[in-house]
MIDO-551750 format. One record per residue (C-alpha): residue in one letter; x, y, z. Coordinates in Angstrom, 1 decimal, padded with zeros to 4 digits, always signed. Layout:
# residues N
<site "A", <X, Y, Z>>
...
This chain:
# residues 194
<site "X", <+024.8, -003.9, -072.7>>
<site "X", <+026.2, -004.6, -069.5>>
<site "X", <+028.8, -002.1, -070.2>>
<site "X", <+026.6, +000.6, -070.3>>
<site "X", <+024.6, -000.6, -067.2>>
<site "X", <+028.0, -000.3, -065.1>>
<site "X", <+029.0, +002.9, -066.9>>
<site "X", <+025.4, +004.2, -065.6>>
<site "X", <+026.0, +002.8, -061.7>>
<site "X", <+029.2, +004.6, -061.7>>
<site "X", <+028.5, +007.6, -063.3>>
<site "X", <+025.5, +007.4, -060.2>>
<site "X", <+027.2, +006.4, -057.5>>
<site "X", <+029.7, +009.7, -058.3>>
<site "X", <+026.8, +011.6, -058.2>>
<site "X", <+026.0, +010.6, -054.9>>
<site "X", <+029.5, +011.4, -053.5>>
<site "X", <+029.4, +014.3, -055.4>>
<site "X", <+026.0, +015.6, -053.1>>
<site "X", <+026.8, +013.7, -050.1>>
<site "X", <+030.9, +015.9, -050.3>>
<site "X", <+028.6, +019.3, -051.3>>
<site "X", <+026.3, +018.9, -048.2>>
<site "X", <+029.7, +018.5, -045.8>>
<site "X", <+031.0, +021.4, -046.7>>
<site "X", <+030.9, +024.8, -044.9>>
<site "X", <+027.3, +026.0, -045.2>>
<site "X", <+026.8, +029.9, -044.2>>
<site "X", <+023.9, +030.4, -041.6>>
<site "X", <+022.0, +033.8, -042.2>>
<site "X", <+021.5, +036.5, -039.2>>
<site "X", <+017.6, +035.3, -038.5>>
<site "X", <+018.5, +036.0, -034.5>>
<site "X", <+015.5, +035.0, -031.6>>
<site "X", <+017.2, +037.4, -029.2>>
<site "X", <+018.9, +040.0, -028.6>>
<site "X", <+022.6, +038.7, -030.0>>
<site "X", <+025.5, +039.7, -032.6>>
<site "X", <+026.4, +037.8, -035.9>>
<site "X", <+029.6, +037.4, -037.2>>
<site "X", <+030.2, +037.0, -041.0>>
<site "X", <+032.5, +035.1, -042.6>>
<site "X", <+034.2, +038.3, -044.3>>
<site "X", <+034.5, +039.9, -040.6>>
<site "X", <+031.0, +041.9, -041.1>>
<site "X", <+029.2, +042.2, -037.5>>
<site "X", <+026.1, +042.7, -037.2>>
<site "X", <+023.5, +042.6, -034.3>>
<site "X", <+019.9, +042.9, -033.2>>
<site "X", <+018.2, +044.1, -029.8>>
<site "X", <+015.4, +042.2, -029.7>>
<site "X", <+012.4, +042.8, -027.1>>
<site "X", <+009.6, +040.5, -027.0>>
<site "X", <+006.2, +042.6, -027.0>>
<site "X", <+004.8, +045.2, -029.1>>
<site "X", <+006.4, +048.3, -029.8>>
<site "X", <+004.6, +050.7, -028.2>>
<site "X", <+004.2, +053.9, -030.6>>
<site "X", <+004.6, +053.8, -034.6>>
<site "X", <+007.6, +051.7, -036.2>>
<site "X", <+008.2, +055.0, -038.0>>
<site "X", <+008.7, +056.9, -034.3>>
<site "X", <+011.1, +053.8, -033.5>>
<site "X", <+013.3, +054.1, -037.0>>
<site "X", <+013.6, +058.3, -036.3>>
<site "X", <+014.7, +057.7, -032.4>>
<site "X", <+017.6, +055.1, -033.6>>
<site "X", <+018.8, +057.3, -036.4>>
<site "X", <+019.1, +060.5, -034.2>>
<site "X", <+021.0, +057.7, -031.7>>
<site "X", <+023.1, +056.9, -034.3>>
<site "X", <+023.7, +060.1, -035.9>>
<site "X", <+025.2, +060.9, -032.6>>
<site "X", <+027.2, +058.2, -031.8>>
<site "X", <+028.8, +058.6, -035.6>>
<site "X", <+029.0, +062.4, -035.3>>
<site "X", <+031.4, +061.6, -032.4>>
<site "X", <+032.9, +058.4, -033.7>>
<site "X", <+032.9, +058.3, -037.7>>
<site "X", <+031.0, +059.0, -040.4>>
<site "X", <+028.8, +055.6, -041.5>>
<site "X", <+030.6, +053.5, -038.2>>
<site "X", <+026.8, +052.3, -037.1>>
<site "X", <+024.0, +052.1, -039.6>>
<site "X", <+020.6, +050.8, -038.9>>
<site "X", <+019.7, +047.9, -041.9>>
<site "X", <+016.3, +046.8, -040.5>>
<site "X", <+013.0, +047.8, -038.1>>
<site "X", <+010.6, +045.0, -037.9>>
<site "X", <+007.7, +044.8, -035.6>>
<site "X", <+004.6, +042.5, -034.7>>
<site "X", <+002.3, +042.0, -032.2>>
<site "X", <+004.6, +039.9, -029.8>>
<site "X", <+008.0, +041.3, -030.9>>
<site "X", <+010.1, +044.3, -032.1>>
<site "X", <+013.5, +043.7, -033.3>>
<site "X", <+016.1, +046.9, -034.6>>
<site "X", <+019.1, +045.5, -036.2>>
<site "X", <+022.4, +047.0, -037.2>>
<site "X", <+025.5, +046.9, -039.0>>
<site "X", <+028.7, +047.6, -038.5>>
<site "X", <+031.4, +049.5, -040.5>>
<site "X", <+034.2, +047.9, -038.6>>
<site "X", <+035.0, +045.6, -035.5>>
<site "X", <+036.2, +049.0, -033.7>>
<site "X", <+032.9, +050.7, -034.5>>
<site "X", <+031.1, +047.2, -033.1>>
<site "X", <+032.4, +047.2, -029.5>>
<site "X", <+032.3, +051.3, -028.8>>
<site "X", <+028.9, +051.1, -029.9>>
<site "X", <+028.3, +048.0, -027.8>>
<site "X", <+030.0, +049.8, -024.2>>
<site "X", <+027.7, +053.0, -025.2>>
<site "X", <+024.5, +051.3, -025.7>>
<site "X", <+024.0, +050.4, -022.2>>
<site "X", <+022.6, +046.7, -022.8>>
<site "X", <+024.5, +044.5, -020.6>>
<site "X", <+023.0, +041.2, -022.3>>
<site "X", <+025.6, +042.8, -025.7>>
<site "X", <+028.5, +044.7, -024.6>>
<site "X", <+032.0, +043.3, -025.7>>
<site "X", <+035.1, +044.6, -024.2>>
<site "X", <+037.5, +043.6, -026.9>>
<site "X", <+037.4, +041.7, -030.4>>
<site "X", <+039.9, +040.7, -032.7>>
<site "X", <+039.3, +038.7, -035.8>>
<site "X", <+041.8, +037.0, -037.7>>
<site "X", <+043.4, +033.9, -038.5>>
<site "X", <+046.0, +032.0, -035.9>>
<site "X", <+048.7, +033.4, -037.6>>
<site "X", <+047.8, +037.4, -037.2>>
<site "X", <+046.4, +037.3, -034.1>>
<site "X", <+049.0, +038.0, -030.7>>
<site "X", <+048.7, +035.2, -028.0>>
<site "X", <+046.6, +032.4, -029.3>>
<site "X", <+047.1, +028.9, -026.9>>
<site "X", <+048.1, +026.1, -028.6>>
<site "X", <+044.9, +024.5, -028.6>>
<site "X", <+042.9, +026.8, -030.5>>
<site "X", <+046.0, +027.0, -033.0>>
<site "X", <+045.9, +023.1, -033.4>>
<site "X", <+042.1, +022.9, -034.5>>
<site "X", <+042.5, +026.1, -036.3>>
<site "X", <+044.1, +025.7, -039.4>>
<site "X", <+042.8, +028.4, -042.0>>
<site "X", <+040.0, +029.0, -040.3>>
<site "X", <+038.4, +032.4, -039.2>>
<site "X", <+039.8, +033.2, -035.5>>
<site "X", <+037.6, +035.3, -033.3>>
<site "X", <+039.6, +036.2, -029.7>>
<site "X", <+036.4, +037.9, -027.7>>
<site "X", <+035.9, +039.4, -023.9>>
<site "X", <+032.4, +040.3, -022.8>>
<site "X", <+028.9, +039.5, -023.1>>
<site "X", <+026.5, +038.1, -025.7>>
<site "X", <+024.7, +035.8, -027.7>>
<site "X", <+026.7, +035.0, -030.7>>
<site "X", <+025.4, +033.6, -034.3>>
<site "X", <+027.8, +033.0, -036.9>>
<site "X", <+028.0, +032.8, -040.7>>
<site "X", <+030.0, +029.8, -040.7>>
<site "X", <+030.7, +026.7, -038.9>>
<site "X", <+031.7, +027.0, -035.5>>
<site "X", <+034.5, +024.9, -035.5>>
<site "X", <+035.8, +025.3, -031.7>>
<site "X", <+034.7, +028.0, -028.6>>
<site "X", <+037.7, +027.8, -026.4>>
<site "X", <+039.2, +029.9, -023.3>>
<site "X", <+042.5, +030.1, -022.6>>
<site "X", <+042.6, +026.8, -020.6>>
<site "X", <+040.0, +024.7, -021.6>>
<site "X", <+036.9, +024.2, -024.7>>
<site "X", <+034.0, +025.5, -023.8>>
<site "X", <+030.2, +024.1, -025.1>>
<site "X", <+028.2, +025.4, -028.2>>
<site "X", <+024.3, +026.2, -028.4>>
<site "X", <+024.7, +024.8, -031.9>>
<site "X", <+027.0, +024.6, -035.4>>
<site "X", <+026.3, +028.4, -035.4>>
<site "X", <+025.5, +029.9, -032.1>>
<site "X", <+027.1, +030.1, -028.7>>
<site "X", <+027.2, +032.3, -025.5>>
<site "X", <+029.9, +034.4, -024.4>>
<site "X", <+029.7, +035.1, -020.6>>
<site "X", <+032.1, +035.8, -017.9>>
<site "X", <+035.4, +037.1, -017.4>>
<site "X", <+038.6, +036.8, -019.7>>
<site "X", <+039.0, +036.6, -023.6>>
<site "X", <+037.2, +033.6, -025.6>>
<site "X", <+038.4, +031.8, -028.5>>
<site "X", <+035.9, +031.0, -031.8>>
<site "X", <+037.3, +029.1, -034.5>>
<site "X", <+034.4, +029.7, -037.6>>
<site "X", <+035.4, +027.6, -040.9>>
């Protein structure tokens, strides 16, 4: 009997290391953005939203046939498929136009063209710290395998994974949360996403 009573507790107690190990691990965060921001997957997709808060003005069907024409421009000149719009949602407070990406290059032409300063990235490079040129040493050190993001410009950033450090060249810089952070100022920016 008391075998089976301690065979029980320890079969229990490595359940509960089981869940507590499981809930440490490296959760992905959804694109569910409260501003007008970019969201970096974990398999390099980018995505982002412009988001302005009050109603949209004429019919959400006007809205989606203006940013398709915009977009079948900038892809006539830039690529077939480089920009495509994946969502129009509106309400009485807000209207949000999301896109997606077909590549990183596609991401930060589209982001100089737009003309929204609050979004517009000079240069992006994901990769790990291995692949990508001119990393400092202390984003290497905290890096591991982890996702590298080298970034220059301006935005609000969400990310799929775990942010694990947001560096400059010089010094770490502070988070909004596990999965957000700001990107402001002059000079490229580190993210280290696990």
């Amino acid at each position: 009997m008391k075998k089976s009573y301690k065979k029980v507790k320890f079969i229990g107690v490595l359940a509960t290391i089981a869940v507590v190990l499981y809930g440490c691990g490296s959760k992905s965060q959804p694109f569910e953005p409260q501003l007008s921001s970019m969201y970096i997957g974990k398999d390099g997709v980018i995505k982002s939203a412009a988001i302005e808060n009050q109603a949209l003005l004429g019919s959400k069907e006007d809205l989606e046939a203006f940013v398709q024409e915009e977009l079948l421009g900038f892809n006539t000149t830039q690529g077939e498929g480089g920009v495509t719009l994946t969502a129009v949602e509106t309400n009485e407070t807000m209207t949000k136009v999301e896109l997606s990406y077909a590549d990183i290059q596609s991401f930060v032409k589209y982001s100089q063209e737009d003309g929204d300063e609050s979004l517009r990235i000079d240069s992006m490079e994901v990769g790990t710290k291995d692949s990508l040129p001119n990393i400092p040493e202390t984003v290497k050190s905290k890096a591991g395998k982890s996702q590298v993001v080298a970034i220059s410009g301006n935005a609000h950033v969400y990310t799929e994974g775990k942010i694990v450090m947001y560096a400059s060249v010089d010094s770490e810089l502070p988070t909004i949360s596990d999965h957000e952070l700001e990107i402001t100022g002059d000079g490229v920016k580190y993210i280290v996403i696990k």
